[in-house]
One Martini backbone bead per residue (centre of mass of N, CA, C, O) as a GRO file, in nm:
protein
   76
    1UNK     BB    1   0.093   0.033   0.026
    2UNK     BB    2   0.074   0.364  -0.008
    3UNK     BB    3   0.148   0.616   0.201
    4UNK     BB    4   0.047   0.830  -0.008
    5UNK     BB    5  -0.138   1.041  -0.129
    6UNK     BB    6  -0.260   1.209  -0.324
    7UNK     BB    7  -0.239   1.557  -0.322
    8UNK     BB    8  -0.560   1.592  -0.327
    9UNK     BB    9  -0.612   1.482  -0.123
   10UNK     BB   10  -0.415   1.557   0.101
   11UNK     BB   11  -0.571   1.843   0.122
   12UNK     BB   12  -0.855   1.779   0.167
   13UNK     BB   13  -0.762   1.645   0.470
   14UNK     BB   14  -0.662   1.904   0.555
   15UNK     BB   15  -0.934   2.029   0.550
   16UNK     BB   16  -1.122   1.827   0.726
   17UNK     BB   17  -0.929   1.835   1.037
   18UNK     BB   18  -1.092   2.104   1.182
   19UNK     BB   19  -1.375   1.973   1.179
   20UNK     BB   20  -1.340   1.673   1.295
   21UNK     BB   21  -1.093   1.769   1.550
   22UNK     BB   22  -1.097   2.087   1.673
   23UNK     BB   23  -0.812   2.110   1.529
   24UNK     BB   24  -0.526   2.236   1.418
   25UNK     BB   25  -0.259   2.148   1.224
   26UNK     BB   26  -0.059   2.247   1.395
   27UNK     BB   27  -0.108   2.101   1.645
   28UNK     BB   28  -0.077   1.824   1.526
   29UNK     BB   29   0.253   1.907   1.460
   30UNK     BB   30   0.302   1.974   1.731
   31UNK     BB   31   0.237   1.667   1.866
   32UNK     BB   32   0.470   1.541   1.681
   33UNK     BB   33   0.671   1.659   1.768
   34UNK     BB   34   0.651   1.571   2.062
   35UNK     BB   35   0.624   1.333   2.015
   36UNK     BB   36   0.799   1.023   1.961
   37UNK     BB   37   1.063   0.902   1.850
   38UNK     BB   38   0.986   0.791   1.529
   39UNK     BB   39   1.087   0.634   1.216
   40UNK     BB   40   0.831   0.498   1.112
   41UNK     BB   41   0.524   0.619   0.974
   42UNK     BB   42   0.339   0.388   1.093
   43UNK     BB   43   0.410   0.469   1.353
   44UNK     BB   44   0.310   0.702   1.394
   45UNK     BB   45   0.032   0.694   1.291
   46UNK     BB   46  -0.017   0.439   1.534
   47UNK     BB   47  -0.025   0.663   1.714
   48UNK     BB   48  -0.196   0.854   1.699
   49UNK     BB   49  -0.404   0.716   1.696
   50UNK     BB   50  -0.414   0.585   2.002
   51UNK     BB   51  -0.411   0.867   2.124
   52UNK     BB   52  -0.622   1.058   1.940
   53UNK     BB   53  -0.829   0.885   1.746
   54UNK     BB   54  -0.819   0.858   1.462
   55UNK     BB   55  -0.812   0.874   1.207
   56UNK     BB   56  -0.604   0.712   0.939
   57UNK     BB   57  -0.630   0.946   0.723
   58UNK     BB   58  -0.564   1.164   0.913
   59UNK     BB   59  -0.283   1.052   1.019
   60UNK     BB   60  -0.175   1.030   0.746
   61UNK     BB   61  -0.189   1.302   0.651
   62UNK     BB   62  -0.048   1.452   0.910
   63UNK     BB   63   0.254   1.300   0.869
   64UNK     BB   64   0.288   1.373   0.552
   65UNK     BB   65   0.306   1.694   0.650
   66UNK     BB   66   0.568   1.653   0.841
   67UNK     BB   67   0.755   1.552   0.658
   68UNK     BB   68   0.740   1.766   0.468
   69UNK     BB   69   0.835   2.021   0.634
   70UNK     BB   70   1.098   1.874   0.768
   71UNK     BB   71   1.225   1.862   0.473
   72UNK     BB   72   1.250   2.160   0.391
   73UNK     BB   73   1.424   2.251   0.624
   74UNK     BB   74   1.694   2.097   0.549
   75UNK     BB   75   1.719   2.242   0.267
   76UNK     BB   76   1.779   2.561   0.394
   0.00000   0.00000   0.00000
């Protein structure tokens, strides 16, 4: 199974994150950056759902997007 969806996907799914999670994009970016230093998507992924509950493709998005943030800090 592909780690990632599609770009459209993945925008759609961040954009419907803080509707249906009641926390903004940031926030749950900052707490994975707090939680445990997990080095494979799929341990952050299954952390982040059994922590805070979240549906698959939520805890999917939302690690997609700081692995894609943390990578271009690195760019920088």
């Amino acid at each position: 199974m592909s780690q990632v969806f599609s770009e459209e996907t993945h925008r759609n799914l961040l954009a419907r994150i803080p509707h249906c999670t009641g926390r903004e994009i940031s926030d749950w970016l900052r707490t994975v950056d707090e939680g445990p230093a997990l080095f494979r998507f799929e341990e952050k992924v299954s952390w982040l759902r059994a922590e805070h509950d979240l549906a698959y493709g939520h805890a999917k998005a939302i690690i997609h997007e700081y692995d894609l943030r943390r990578a271009a800090r690195k760019l920088l």
